[in-house]
N, CA, C and O atoms as CSV, one atom per row, in Angstrom:
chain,resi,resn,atom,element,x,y,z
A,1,UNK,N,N,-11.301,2.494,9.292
A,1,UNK,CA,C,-11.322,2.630,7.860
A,1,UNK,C,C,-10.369,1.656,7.181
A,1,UNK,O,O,-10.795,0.904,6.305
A,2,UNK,N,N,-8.942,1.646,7.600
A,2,UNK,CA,C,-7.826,0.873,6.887
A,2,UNK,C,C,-7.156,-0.549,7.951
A,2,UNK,O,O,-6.632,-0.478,9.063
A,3,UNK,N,N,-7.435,-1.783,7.073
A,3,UNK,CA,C,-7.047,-2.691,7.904
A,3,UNK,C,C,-5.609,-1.965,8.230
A,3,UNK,O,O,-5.291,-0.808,7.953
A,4,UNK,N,N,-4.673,-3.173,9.033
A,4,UNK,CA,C,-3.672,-2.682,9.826
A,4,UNK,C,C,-2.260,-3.501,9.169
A,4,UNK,O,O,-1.152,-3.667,9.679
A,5,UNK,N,N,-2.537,-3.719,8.484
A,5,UNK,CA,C,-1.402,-4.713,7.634
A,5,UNK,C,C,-0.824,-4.182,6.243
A,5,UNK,O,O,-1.315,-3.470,5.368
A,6,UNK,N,N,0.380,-4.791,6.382
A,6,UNK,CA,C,1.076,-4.122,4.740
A,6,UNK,C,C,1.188,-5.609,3.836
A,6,UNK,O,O,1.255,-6.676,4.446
A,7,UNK,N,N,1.202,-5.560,2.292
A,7,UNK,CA,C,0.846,-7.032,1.684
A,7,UNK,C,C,2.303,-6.968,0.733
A,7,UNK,O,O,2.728,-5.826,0.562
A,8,UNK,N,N,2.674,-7.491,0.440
A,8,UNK,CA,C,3.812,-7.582,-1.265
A,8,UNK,C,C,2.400,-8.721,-1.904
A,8,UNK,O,O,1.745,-9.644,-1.420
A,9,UNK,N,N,2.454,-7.945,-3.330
A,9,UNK,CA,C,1.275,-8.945,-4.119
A,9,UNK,C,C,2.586,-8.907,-5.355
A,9,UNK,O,O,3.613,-8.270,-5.590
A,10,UNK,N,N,1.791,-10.019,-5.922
A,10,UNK,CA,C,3.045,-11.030,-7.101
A,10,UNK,C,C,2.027,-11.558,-7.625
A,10,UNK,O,O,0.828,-11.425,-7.381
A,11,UNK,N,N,2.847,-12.457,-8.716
A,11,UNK,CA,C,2.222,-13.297,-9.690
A,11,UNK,C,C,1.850,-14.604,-8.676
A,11,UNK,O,O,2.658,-14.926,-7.806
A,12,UNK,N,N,0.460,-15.398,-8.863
A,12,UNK,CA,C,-0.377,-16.364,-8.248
A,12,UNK,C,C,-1.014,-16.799,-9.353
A,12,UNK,O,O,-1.828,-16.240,-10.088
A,13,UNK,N,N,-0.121,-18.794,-9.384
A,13,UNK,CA,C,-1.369,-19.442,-10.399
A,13,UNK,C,C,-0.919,-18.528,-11.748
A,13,UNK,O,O,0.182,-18.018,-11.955
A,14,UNK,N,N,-1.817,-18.496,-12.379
A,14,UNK,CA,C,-1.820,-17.990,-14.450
A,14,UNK,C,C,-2.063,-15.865,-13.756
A,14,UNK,O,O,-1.639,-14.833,-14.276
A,15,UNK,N,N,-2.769,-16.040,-12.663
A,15,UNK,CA,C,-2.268,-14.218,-12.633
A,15,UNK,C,C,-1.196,-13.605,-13.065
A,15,UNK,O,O,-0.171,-14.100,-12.596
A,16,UNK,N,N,-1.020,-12.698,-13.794
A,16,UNK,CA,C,-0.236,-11.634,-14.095
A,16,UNK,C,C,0.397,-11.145,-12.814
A,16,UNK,O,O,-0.392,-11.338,-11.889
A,17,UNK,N,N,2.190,-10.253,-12.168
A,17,UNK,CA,C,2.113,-9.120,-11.327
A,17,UNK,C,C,1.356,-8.086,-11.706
A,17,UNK,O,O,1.047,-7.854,-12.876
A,18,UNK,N,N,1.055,-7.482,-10.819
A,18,UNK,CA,C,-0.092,-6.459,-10.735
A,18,UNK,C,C,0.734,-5.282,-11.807
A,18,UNK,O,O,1.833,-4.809,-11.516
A,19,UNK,N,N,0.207,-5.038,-12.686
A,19,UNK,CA,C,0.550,-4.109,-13.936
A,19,UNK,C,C,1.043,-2.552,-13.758
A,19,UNK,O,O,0.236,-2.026,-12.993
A,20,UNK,N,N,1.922,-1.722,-14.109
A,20,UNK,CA,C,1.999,-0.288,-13.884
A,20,UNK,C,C,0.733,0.093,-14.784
A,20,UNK,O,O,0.142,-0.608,-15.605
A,21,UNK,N,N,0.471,1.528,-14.350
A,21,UNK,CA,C,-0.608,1.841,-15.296
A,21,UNK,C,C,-0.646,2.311,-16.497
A,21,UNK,O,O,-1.759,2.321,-17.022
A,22,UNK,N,N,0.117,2.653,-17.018
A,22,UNK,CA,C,0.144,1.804,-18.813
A,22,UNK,C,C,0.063,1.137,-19.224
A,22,UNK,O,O,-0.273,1.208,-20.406
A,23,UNK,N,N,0.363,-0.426,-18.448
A,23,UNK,CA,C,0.087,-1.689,-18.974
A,23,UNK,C,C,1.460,-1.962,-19.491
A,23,UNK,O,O,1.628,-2.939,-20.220
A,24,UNK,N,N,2.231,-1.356,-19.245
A,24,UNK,CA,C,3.862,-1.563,-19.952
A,24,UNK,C,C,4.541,-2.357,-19.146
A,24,UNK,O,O,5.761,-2.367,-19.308
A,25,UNK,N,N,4.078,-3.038,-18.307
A,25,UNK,CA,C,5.046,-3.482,-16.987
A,25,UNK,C,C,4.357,-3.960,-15.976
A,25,UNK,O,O,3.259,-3.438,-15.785
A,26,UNK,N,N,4.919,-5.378,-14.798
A,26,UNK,CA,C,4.284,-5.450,-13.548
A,26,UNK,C,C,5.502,-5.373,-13.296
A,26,UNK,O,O,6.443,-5.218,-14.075
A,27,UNK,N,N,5.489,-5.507,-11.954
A,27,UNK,CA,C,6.210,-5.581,-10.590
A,27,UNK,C,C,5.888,-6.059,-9.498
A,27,UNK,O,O,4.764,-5.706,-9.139
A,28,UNK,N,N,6.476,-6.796,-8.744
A,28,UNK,CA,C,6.629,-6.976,-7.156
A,28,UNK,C,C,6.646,-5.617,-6.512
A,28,UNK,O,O,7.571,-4.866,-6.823
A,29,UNK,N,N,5.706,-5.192,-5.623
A,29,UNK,CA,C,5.138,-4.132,-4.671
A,29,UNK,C,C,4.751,-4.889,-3.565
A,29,UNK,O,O,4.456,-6.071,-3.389
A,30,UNK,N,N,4.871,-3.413,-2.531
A,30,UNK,CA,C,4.143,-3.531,-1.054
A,30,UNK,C,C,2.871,-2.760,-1.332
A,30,UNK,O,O,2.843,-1.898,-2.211
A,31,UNK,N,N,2.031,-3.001,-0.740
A,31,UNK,CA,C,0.356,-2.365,-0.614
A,31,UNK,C,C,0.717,-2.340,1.022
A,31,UNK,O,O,1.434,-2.728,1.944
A,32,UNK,N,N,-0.428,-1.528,0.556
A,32,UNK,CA,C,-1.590,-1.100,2.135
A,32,UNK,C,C,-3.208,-1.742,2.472
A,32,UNK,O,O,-4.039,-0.901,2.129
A,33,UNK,N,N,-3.681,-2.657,2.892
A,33,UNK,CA,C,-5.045,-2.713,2.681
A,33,UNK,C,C,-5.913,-1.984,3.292
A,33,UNK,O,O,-5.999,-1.646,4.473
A,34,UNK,N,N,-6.480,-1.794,2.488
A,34,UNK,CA,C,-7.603,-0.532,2.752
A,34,UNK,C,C,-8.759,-1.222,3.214
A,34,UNK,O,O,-9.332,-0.679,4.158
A,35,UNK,N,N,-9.445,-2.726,2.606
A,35,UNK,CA,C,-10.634,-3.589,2.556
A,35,UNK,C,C,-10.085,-4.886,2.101
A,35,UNK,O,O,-9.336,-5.237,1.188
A,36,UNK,N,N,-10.723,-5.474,3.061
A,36,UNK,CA,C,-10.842,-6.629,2.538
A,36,UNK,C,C,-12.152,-7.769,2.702
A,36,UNK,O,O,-12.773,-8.003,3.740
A,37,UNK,N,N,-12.328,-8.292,1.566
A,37,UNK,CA,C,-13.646,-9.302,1.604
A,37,UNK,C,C,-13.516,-10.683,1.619
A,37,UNK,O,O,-12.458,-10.997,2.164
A,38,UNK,N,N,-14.374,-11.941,1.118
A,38,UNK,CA,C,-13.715,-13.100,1.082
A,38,UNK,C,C,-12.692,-13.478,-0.136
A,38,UNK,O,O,-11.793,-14.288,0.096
A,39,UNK,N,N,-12.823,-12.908,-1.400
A,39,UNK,CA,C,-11.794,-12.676,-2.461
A,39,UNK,C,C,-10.844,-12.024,-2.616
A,39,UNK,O,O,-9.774,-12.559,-2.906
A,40,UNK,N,N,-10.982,-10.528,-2.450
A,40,UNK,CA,C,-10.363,-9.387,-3.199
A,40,UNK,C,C,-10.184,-8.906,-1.699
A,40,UNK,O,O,-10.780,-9.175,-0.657
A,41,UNK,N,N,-9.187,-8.136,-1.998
A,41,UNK,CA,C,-8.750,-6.816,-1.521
A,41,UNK,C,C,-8.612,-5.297,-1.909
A,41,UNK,O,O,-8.608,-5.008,-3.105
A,42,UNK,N,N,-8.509,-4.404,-1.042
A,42,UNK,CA,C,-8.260,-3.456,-1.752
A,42,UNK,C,C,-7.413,-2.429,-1.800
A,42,UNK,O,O,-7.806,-1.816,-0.807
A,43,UNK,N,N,-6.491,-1.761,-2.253
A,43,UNK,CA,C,-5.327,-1.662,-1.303
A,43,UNK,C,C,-4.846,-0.238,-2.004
A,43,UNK,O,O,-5.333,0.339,-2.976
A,44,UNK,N,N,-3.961,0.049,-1.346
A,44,UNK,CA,C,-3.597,1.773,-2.060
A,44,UNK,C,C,-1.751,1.085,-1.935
A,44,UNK,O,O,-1.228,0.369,-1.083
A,45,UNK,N,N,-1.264,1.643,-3.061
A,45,UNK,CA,C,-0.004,0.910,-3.648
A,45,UNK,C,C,0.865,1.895,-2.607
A,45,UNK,O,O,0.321,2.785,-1.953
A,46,UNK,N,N,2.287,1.603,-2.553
A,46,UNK,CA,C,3.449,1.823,-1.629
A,46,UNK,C,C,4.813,1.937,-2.649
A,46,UNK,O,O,5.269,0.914,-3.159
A,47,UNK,N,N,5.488,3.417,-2.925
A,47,UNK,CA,C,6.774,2.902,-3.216
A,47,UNK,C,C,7.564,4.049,-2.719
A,47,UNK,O,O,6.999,5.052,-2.284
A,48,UNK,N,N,9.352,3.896,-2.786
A,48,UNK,CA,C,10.197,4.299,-2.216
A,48,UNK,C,C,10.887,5.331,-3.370
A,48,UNK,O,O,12.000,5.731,-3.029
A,49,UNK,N,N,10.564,5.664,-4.252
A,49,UNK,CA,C,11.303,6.592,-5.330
A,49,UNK,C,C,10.424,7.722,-4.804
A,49,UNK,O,O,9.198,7.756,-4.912
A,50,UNK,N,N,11.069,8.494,-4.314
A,50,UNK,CA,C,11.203,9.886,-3.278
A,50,UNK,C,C,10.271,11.095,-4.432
A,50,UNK,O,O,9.202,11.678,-4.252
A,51,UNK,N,N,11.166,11.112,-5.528
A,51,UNK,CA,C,11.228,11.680,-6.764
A,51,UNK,C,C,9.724,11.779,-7.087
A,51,UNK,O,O,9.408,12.930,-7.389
A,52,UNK,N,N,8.943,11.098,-7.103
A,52,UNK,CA,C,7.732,10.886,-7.571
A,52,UNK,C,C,6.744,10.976,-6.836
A,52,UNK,O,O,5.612,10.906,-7.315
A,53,UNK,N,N,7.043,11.217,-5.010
A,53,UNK,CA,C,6.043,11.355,-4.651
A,53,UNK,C,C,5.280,12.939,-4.838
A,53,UNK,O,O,5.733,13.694,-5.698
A,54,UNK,N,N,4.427,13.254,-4.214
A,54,UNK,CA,C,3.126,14.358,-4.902
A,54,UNK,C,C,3.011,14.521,-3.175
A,54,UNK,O,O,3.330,13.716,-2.300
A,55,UNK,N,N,2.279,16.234,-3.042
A,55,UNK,CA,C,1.491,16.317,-1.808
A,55,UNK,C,C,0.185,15.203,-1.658
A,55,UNK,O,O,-0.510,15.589,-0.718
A,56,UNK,N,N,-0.191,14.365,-2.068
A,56,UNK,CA,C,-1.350,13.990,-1.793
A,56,UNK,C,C,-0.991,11.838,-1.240
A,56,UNK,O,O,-1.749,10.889,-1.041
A,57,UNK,N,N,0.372,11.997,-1.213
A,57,UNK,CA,C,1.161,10.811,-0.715
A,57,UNK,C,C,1.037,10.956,0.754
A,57,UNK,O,O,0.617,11.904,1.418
A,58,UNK,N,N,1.590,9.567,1.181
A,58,UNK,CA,C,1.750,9.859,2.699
A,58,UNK,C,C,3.133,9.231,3.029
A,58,UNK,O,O,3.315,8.034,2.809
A,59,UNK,N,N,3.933,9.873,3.459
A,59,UNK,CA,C,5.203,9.458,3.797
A,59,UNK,C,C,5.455,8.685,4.879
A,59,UNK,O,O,5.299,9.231,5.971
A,60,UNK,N,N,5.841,7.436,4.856
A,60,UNK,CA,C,6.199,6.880,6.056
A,60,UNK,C,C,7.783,6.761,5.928
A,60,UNK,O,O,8.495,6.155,5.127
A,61,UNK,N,N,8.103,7.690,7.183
A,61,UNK,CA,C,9.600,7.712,7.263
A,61,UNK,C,C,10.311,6.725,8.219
A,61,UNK,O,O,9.652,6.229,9.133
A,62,UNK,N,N,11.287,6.490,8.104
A,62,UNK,CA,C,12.047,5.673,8.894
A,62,UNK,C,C,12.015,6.141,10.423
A,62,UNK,O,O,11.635,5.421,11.346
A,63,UNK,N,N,12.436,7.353,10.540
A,63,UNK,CA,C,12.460,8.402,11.812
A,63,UNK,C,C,11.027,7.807,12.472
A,63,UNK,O,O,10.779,7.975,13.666
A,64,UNK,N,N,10.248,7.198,11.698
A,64,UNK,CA,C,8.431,7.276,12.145
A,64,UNK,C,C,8.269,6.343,13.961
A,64,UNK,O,O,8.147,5.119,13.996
A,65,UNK,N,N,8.282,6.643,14.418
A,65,UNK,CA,C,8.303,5.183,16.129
A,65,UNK,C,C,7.529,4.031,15.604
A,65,UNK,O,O,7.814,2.932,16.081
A,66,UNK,N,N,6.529,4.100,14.635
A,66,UNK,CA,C,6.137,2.967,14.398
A,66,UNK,C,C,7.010,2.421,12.788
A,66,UNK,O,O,6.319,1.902,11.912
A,67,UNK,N,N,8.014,2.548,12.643
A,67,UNK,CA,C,8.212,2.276,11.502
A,67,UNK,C,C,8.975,0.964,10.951
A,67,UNK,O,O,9.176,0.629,9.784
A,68,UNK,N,N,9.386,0.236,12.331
A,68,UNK,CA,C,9.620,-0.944,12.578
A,68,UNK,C,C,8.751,-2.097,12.129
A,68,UNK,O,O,8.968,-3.120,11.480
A,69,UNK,N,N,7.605,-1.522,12.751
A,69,UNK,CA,C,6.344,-2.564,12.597
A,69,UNK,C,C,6.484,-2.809,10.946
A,69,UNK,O,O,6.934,-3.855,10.479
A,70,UNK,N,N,6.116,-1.896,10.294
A,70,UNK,CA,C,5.602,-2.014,8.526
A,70,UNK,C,C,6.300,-3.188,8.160
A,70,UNK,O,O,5.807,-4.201,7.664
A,71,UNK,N,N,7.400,-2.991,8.422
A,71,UNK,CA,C,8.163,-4.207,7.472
A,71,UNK,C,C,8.950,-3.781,6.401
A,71,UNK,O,O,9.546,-4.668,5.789
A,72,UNK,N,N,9.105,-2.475,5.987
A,72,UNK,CA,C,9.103,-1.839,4.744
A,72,UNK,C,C,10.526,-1.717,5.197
A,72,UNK,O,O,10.768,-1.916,6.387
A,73,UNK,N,N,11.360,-1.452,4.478
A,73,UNK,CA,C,13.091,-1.259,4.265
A,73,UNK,C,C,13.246,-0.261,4.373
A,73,UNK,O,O,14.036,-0.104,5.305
A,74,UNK,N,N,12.817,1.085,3.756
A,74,UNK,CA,C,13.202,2.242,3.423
A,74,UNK,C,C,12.251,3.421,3.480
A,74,UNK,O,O,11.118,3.183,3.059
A,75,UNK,N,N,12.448,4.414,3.837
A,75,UNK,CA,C,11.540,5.706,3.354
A,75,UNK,C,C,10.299,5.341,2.366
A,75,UNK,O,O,10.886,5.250,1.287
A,76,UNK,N,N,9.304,5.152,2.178
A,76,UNK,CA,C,8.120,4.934,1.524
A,76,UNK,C,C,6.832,5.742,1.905
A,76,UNK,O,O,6.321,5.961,3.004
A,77,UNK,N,N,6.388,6.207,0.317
A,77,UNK,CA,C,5.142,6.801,0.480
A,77,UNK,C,C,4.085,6.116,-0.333
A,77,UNK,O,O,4.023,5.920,-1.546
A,78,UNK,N,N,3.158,5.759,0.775
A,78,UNK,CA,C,1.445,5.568,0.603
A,78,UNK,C,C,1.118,6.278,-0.804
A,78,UNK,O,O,1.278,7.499,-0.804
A,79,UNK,N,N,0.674,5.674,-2.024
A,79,UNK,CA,C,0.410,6.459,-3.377
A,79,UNK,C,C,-0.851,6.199,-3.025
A,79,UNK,O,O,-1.296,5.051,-3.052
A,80,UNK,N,N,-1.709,7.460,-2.578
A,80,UNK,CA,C,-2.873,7.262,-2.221
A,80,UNK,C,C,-4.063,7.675,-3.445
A,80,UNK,O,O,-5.294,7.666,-3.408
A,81,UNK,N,N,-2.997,8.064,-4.618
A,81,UNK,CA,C,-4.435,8.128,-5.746
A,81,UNK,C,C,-4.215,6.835,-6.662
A,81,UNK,O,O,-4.741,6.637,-7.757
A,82,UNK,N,N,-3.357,6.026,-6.005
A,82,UNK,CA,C,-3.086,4.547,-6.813
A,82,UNK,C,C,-3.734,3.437,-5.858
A,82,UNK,O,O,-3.090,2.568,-5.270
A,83,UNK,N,N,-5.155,3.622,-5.806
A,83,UNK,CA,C,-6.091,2.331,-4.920
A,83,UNK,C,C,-6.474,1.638,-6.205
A,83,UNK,O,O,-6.779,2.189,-7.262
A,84,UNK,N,N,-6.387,-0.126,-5.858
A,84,UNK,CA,C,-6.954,-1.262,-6.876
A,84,UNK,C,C,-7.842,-1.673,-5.707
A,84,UNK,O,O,-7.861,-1.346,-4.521
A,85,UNK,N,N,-8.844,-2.813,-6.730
A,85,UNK,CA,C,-9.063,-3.805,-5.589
A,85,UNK,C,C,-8.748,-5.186,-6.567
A,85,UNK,O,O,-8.940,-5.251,-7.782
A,86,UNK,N,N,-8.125,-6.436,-5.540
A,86,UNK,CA,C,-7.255,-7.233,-6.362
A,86,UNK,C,C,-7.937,-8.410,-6.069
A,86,UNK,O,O,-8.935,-8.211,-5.377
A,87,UNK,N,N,-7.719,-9.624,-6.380
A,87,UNK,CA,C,-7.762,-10.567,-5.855
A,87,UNK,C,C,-6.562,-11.402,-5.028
A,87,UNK,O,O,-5.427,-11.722,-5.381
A,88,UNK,N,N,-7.257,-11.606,-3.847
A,88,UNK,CA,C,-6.439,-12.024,-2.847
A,88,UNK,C,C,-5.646,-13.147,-3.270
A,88,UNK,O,O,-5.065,-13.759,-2.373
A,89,UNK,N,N,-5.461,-13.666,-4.834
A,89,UNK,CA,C,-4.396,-14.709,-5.406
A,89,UNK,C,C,-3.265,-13.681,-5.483
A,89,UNK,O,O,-2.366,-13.887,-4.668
A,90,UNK,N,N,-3.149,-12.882,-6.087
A,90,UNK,CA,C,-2.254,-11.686,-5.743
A,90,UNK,C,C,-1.298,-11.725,-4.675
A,90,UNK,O,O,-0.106,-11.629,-4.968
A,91,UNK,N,N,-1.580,-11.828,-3.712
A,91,UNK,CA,C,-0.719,-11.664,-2.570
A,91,UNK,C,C,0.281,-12.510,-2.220
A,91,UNK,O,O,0.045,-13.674,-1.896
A,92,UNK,N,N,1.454,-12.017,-2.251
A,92,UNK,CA,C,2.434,-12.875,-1.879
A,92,UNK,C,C,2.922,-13.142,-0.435
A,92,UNK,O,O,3.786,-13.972,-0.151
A,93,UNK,N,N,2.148,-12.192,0.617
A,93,UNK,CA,C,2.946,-12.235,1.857
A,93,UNK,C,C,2.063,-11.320,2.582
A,93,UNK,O,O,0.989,-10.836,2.224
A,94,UNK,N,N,2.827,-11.153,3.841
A,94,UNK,CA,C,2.388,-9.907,4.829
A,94,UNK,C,C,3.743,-9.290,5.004
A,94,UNK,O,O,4.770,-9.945,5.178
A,95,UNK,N,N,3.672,-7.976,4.947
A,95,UNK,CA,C,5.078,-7.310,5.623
A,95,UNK,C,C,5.491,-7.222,6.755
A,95,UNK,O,O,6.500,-7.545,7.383
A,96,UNK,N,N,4.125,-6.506,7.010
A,96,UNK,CA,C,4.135,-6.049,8.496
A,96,UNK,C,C,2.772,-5.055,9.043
A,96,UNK,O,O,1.924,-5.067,8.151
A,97,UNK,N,N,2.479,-4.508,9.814
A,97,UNK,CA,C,1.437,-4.086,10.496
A,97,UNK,C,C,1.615,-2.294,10.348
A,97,UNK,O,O,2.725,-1.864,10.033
A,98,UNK,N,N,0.767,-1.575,10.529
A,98,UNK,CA,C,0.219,-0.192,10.754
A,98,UNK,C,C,0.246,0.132,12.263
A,98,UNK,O,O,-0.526,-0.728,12.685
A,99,UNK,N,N,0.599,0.741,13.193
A,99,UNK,CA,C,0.466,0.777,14.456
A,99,UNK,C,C,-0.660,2.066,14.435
A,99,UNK,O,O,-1.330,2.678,13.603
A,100,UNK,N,N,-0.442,2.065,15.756
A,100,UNK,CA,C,-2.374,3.425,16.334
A,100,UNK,C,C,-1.690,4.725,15.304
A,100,UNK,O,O,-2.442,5.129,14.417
A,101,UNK,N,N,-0.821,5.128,15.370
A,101,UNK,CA,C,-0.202,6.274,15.447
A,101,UNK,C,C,0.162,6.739,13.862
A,101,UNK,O,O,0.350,7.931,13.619
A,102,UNK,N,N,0.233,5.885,12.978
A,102,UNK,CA,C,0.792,5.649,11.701
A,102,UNK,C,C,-0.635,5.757,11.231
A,102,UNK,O,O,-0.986,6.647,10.456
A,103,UNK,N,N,-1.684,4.586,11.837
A,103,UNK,CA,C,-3.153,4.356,11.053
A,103,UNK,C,C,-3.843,5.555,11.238
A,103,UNK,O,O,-4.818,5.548,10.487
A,104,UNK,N,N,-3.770,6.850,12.067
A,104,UNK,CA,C,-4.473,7.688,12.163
A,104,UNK,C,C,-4.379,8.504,11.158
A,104,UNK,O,O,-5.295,8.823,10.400
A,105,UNK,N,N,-2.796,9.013,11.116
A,105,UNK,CA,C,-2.075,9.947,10.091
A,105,UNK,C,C,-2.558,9.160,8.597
A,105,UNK,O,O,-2.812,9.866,7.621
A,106,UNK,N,N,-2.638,7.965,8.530
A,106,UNK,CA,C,-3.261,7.526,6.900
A,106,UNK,C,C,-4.802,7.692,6.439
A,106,UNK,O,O,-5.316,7.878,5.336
A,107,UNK,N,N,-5.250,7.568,7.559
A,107,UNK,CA,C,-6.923,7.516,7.679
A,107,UNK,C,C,-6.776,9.287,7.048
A,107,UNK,O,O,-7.076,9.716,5.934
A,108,UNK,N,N,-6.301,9.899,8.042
A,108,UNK,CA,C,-6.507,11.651,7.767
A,108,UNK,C,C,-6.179,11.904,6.865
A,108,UNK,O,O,-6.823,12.866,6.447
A,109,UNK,N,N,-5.175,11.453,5.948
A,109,UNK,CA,C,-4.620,11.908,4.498
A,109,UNK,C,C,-5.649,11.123,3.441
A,109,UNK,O,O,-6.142,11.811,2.548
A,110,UNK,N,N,-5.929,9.953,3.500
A,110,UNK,CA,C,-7.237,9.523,2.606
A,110,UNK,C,C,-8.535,10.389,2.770
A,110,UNK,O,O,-9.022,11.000,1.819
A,111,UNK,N,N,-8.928,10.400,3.710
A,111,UNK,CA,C,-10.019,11.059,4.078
A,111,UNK,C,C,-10.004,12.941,3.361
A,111,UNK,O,O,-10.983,13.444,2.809
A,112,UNK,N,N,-8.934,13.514,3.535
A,112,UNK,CA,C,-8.616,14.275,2.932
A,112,UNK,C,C,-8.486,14.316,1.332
A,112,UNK,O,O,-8.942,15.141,0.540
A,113,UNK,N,N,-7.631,13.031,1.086
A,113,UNK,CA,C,-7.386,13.422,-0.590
A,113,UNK,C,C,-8.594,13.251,-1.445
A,113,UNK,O,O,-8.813,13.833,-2.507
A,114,UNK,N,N,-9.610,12.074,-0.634
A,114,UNK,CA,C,-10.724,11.355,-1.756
A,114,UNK,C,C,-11.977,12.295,-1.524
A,114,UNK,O,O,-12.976,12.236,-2.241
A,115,UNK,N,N,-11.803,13.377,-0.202
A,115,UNK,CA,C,-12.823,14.068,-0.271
A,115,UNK,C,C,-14.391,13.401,0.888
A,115,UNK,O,O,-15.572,13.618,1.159
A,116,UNK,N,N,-13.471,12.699,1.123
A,116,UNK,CA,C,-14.279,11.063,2.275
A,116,UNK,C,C,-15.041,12.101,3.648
A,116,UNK,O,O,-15.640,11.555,4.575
């Protein structure tokens, strides 16, 4: 279901950073890709303010054995009702990878939240 890679997307060329959803703001973020085609991607957003996550997040903790791989710095949860699909000018990088063990537990919490 979910490629195996984590992205930071940014400003590319006259693109905008990818916008909060009010439109009040972008930011530099990590994603998750969910799909990808020859343009776009599609990705379910990633952040570390604890405070805000919801049961329907997926926590990737530090404690996690695969949590090395991600690339990610800190405690972060998968905002899994925050999926775009972007264009791959967007992307600023790769973080890091999803291992077997991490990609299962995400697959099961999407599959769960979207009703999949």
């Amino acid at each position: 279901m979910l490629k195996q890679r984590l992205i930071a997307i940014e400003r590319k060329d006259s693109v905008n950073y990818f916008p909060f959803t009010d439109l009040t703001s972008t930011k530099l973020r990590p994603a998750l890709v969910l799909y990808e085609s020859e343009r776009d991607v599609t990705v379910v957003f990633i952040s570390s303010r604890k405070e805000k996550a919801t049961s329907k997040d997926v926590l990737i903790d530090q404690n996690h054995p695969e949590f090395k791989k991600t690339g990610l710095k800190m405690d972060s949860y998968l905002k899994i009702e925050r999926i775009a699909t972007l264009s791959k000018r967007l992307i600023a990088g790769e973080l890091g990878q999803v291992g077997p063990k991490l990609k299962k537990e995400i697959n099961a919490k999407v599959e769960k939240t979207l009703k999949i």
